[in-house]
C-alpha positions as CSV (number, residue, x, y, z in Angstrom):
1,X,0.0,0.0,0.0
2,X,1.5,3.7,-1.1
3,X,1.1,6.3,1.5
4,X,-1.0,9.6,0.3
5,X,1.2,12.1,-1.1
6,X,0.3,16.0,1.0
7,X,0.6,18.6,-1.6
8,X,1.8,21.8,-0.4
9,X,0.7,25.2,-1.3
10,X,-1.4,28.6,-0.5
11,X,-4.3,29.0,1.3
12,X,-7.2,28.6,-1.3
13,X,-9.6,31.7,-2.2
14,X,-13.2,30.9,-3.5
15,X,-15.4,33.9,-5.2
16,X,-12.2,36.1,-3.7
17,X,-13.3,35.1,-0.5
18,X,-10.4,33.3,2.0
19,X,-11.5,29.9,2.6
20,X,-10.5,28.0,5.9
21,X,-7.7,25.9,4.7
22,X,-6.0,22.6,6.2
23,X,-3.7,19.8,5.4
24,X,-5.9,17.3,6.2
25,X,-9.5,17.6,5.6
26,X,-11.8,14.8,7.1
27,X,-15.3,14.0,6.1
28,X,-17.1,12.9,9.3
29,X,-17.4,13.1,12.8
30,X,-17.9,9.6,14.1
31,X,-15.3,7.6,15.8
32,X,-12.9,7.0,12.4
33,X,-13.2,10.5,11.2
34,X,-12.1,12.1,14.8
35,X,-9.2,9.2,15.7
36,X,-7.9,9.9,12.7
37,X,-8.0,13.3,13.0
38,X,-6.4,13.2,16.7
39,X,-3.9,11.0,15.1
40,X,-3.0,13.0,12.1
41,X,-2.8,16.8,14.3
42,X,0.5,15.9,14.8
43,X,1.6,16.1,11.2
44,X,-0.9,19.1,10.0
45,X,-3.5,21.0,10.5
46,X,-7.0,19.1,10.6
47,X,-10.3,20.6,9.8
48,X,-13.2,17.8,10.4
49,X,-16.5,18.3,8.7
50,X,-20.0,16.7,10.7
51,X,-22.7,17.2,8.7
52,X,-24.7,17.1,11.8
53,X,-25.3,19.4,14.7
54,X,-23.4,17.1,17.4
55,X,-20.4,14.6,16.7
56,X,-20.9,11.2,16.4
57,X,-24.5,11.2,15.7
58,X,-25.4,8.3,13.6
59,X,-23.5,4.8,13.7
60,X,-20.9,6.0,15.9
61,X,-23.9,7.7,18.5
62,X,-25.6,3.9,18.3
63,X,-22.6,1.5,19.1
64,X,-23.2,-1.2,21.2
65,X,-20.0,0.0,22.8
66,X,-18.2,-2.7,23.4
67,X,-15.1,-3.8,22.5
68,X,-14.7,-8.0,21.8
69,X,-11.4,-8.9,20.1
70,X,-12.5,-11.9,19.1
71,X,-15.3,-10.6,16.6
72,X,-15.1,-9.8,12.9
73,X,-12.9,-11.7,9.8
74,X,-9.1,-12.0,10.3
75,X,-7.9,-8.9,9.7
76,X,-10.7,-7.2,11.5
77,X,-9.6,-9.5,14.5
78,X,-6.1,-8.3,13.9
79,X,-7.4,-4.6,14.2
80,X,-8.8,-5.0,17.0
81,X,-6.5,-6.6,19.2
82,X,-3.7,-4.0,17.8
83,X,-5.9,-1.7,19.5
84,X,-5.7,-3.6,22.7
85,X,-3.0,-2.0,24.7
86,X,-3.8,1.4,23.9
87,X,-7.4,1.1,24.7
88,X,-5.9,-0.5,28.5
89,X,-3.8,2.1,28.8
90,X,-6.8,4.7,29.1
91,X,-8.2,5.2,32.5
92,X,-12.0,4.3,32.7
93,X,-12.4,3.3,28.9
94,X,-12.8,-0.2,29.5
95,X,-14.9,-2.0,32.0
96,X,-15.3,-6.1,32.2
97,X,-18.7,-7.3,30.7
98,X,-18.0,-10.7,29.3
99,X,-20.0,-12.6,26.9
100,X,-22.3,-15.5,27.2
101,X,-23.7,-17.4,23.9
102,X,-27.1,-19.4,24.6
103,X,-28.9,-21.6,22.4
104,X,-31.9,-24.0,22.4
105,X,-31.7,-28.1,21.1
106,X,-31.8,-27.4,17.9
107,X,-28.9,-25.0,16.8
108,X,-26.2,-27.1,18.9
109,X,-23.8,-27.4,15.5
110,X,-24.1,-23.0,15.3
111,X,-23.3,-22.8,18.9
112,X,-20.4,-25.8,18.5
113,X,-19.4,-23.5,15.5
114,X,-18.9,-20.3,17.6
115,X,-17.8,-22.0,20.6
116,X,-14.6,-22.5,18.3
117,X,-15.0,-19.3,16.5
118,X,-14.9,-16.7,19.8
119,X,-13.1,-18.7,21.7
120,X,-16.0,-19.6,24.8
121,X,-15.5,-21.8,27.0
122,X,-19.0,-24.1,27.6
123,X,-20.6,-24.4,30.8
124,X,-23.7,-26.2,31.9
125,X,-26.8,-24.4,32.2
126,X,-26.8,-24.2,36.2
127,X,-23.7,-22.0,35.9
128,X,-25.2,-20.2,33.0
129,X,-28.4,-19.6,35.5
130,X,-26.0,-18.1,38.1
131,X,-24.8,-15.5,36.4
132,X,-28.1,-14.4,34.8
133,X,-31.1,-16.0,36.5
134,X,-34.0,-15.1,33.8
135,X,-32.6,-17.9,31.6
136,X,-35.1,-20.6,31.1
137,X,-34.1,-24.3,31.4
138,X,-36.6,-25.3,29.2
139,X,-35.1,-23.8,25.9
140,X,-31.3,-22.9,27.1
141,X,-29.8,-26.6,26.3
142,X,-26.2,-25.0,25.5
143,X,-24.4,-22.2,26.9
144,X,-20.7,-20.7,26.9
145,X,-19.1,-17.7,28.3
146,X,-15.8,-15.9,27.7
147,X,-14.0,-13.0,29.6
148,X,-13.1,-10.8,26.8
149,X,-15.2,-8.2,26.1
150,X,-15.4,-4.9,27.6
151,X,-17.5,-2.0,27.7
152,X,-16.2,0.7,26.0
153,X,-17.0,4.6,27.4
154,X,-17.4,5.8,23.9
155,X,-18.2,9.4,24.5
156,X,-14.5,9.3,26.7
157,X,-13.1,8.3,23.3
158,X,-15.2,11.0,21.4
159,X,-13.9,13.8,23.7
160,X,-10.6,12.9,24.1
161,X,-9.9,13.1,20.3
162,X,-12.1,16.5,19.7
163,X,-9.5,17.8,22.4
164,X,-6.6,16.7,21.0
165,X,-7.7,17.8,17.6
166,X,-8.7,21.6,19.0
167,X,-5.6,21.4,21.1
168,X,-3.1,21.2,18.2
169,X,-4.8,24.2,16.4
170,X,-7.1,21.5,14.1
171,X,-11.2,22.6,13.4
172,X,-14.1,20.8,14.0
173,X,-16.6,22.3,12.2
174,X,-20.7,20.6,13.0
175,X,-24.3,21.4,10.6
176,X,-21.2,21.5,7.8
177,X,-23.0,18.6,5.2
178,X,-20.6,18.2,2.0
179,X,-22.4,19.5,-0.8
180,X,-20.1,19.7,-3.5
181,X,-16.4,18.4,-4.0
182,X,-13.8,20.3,-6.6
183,X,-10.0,19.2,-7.0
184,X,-7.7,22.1,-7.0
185,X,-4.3,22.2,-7.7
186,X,-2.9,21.7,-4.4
187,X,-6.0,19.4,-3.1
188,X,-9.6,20.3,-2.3
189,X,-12.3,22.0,-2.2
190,X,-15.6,21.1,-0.2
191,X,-18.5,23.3,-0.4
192,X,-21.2,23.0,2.6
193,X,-23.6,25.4,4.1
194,X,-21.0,25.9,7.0
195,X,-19.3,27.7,4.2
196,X,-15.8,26.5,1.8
197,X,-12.8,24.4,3.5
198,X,-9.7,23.6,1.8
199,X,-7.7,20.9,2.4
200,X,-4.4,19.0,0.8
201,X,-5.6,15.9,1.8
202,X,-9.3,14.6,1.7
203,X,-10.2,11.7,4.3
204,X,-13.2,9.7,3.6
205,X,-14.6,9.1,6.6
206,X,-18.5,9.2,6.3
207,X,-19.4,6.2,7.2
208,X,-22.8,5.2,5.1
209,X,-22.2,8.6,2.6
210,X,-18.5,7.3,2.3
211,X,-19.4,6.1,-1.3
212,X,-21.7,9.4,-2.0
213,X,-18.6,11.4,-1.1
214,X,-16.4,9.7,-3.4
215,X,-18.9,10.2,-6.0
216,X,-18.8,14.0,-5.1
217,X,-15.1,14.3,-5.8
218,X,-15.3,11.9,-9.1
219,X,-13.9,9.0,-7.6
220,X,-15.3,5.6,-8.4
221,X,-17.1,4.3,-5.3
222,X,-16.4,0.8,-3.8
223,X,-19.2,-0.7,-3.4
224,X,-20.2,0.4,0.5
225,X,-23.5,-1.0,2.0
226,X,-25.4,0.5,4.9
227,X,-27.1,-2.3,6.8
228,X,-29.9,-1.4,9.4
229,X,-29.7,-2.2,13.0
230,X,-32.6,-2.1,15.7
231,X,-32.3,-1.8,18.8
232,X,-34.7,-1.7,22.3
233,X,-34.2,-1.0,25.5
234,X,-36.1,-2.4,28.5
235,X,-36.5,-2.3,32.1
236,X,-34.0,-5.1,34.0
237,X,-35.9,-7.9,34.2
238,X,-38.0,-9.1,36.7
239,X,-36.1,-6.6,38.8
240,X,-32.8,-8.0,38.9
241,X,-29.5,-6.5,39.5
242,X,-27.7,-6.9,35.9
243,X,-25.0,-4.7,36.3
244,X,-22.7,-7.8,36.2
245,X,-24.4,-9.7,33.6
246,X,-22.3,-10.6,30.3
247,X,-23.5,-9.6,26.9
248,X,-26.0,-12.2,26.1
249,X,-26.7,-13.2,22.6
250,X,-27.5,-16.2,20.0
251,X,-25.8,-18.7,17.7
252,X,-25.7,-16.4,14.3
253,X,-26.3,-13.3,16.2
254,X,-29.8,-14.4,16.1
255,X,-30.2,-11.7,18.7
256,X,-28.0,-9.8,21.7
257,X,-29.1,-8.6,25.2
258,X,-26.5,-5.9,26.9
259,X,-27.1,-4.4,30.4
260,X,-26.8,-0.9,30.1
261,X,-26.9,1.7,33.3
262,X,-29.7,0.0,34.9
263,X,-31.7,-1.1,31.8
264,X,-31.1,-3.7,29.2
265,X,-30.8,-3.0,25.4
266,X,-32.0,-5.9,23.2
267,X,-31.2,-6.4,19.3
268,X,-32.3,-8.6,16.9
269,X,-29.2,-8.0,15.4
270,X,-30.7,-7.5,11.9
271,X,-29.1,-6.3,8.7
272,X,-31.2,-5.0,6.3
273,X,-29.9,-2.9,3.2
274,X,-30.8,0.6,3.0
275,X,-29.7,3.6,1.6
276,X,-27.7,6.3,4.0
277,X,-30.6,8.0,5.9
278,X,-31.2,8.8,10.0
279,X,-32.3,5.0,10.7
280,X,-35.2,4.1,13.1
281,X,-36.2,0.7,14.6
282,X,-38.3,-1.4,12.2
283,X,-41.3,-2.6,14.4
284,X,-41.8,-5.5,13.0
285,X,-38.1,-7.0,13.0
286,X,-37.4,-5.4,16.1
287,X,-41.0,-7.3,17.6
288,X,-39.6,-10.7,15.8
289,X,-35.9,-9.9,17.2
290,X,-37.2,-9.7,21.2
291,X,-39.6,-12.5,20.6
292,X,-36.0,-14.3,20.0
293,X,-35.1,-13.2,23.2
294,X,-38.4,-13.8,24.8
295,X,-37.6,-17.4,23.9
296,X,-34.8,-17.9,25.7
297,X,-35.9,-16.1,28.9
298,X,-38.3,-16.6,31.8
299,X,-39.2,-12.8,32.0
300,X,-41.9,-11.3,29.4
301,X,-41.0,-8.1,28.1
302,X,-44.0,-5.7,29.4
303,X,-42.7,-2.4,27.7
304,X,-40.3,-0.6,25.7
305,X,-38.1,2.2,27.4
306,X,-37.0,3.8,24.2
307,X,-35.7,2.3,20.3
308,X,-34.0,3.5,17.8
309,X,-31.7,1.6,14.6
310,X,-28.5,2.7,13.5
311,X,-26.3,1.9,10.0
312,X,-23.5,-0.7,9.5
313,X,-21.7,0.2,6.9
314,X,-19.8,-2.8,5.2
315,X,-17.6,-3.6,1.8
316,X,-18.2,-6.2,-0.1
317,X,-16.2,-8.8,2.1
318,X,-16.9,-6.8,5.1
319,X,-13.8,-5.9,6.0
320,X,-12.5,-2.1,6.5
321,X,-11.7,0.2,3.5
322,X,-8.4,2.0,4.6
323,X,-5.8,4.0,2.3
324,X,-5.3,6.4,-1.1
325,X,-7.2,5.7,-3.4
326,X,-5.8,3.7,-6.1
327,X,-6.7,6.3,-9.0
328,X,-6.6,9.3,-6.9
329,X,-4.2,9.0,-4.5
330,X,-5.0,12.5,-2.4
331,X,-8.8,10.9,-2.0
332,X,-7.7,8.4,1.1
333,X,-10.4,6.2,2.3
334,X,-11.7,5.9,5.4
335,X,-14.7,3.6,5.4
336,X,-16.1,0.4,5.9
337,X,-16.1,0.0,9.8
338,X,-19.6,-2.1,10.1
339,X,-19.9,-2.7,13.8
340,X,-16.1,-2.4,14.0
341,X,-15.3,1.3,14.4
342,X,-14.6,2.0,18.3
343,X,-12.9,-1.3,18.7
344,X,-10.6,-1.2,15.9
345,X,-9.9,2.8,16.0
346,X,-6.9,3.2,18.0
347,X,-5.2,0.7,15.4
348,X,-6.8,2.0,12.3
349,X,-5.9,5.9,13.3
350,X,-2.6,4.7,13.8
351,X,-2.4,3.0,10.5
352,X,-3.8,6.2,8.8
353,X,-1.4,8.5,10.1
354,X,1.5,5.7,9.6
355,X,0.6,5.9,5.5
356,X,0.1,9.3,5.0
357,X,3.2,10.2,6.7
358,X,5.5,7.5,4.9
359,X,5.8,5.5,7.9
360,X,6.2,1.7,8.3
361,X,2.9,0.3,9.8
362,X,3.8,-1.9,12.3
363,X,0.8,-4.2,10.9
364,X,2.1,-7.2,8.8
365,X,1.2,-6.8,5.0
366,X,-1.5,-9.7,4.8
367,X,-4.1,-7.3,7.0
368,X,-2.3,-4.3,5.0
369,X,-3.7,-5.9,2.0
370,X,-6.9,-6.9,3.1
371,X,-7.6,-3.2,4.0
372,X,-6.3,-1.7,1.0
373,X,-8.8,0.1,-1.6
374,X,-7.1,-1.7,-4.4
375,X,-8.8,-5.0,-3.3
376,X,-12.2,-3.6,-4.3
377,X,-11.1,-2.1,-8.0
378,X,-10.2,-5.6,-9.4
């Protein structure tokens, strides 16, 4: 993979008017767009565009927030435990949650399968009862648990990186939607209704609009699909104390259960293909997706605290889009994170910053590969 070449030069004027001009100008403030950023304030000045009113709104904003090695395809796997000692390193970012996979008679060879795949350990469905007491032993035949998974204090991350960004002179700029893309001769120009921004570099990170941007700034697209995830939260059950429960979920992600300051948010884990939009739970899959859960429990849910979906955005082979562009090479991509982005960031940010300043990666060359635009041109 070639690192992004910076070009130098004056600040830019549009209409005779100065516009705000920066080395690196990213497209998105979500979790990839702001690491990044933190990453890159180093070697340049950073503007970051949010086309909303408040940073991290959409996918980044809906996160299950947490952060589990062990999930994703090789190299996404590879990502995220490169991320591991930084993410430890952070007072308060990560706190112990654990997982636990159930399943009923019937799916024993998918929970066999990611038994092996995650790494669980099985236990018998006493011990499963014990640590979370609404399981029923009527339909839990199989369950397995593993230690490593963490909650992740997102908005600590979030804030940490908008400081870091402000505090080596970079921009955030929010409400600043890209609505037109020019290449000048020393980079770019973005038009929005926050006004013009310049930059020598342009950073793709818009999550579901990634491919929309591209096609902004002429740049062939590569093939980016936003898939929709609901998501409910209801009171504990029956009462219980669930601070300490683990992340509960089903063989195929058939559906996921997450305590979360008091409450429990259930999923049923769906992806649906849609186009980039402000998602919202679909009743119906989100009715079918706790009935899942209902299955596997002895407590009813009564009511519904609050729901609301967000976008996974995946490549083809759902793994993350990361470097130049292959025909434009001061286009770098930043895309693709599916459910991946917190867990992966403090890898991927350093990866970013390691190509565009010419640096070794300290990644080996098959996840270098994997990551690389060029895969999706062939």
């Amino acid at each position: 993979m070639r690192p992004a070449k910076v070009a130098r030069g004056p600040v830019l004027k549009a209409e005779g008017t100065a516009v705000t001009d920066s080395d690196f100008l990213i497209i998105g403030g979500g979790i990839a767009g702001l690491s990044a950023g933190a990453a890159l304030s180093g070697l340049g000045r950073v503007t970051v565009l949010e086309a909303e009113s408040a940073l991290a709104f959409h996918a980044s904003g809906r996160s299950a927030a947490l952060y589990e090695p062990m999930y994703g395809a090789p190299s996404v796997v590879a990502l995220s435990q490169a991320s591991a000692e930084t993410f430890f390193a952070v007072p308060d970012l990560l706190k112990p949650r654990g997982l636990m996979l159930v399943a009923s008679a019937d799916e024993e060879e998918a929970f066999r399968h990611e038994v092996a795949a995650m790494a669980l350990s099985p236990i018998g469905v006493a011990e499963a009862r014990d640590a979370v007491p609404v399981l029923n032993p009527e339909s839990v035949a199989f369950a397995a648990r593993g230690d490593q998974a963490w909650d992740i204090d997102t908005d600590l991350l979030i804030q940490a990186h908008a400081r870091t960004i402000r505090a080596h002179g970079g921009t955030i700029v929010t409400d600043a939607a890209v609505t037109g893309l020019a290449r000048t001769p020393t980079g770019w120009l973005a038009t929005t209704k926050a006004g013009e921004f310049g930059g020598r570099l342009l950073i793709n990170a818009a999550g579901a609009w990634a491919d929309a941007i591209a096609r902004l700034a002429g740049v062939a697209p590569v093939g980016l699909q936003p898939l929709r995830r609901s998501m409910a939260r209801i009171p504990a059950p029956g009462g219980h104390d669930i601070a300490r429960w683990p992340m509960i979920f089903g063989p195929g992600e058939s559906f996921y259960a997450k305590p979360d300051a008091g409450a429990l948010i259930v999923s049923p884990a769906e992806e649906h293909p849609v186009e980039p939009h402000d998602a919202w739970a679909d009743d119906m899959v989100l009715a079918e997706g706790l009935a899942r859960y209902e299955a596997m429990v002895t407590e009813p849910v009564s009511r519904l605290l609050a729901s609301w979906a967000g976008l996974r955005t995946f490549a083809p082979d759902r793994v993350l889009v990361i470097g130049p562009d292959p025909d434009e090479p001061a286009f770098f991509w930043l895309a693709g994170q599916g459910g991946y982005g917190f867990q992966t960031s403090a890898a991927v940010s350093r990866l970013v910053a390691d190509l565009i300043a010419g640096r070794p990666p300290a990644l080996d060359r098959p996840i270098l590969a994997a990551v690389d635009p060029a895969r999706l041109r062939s």
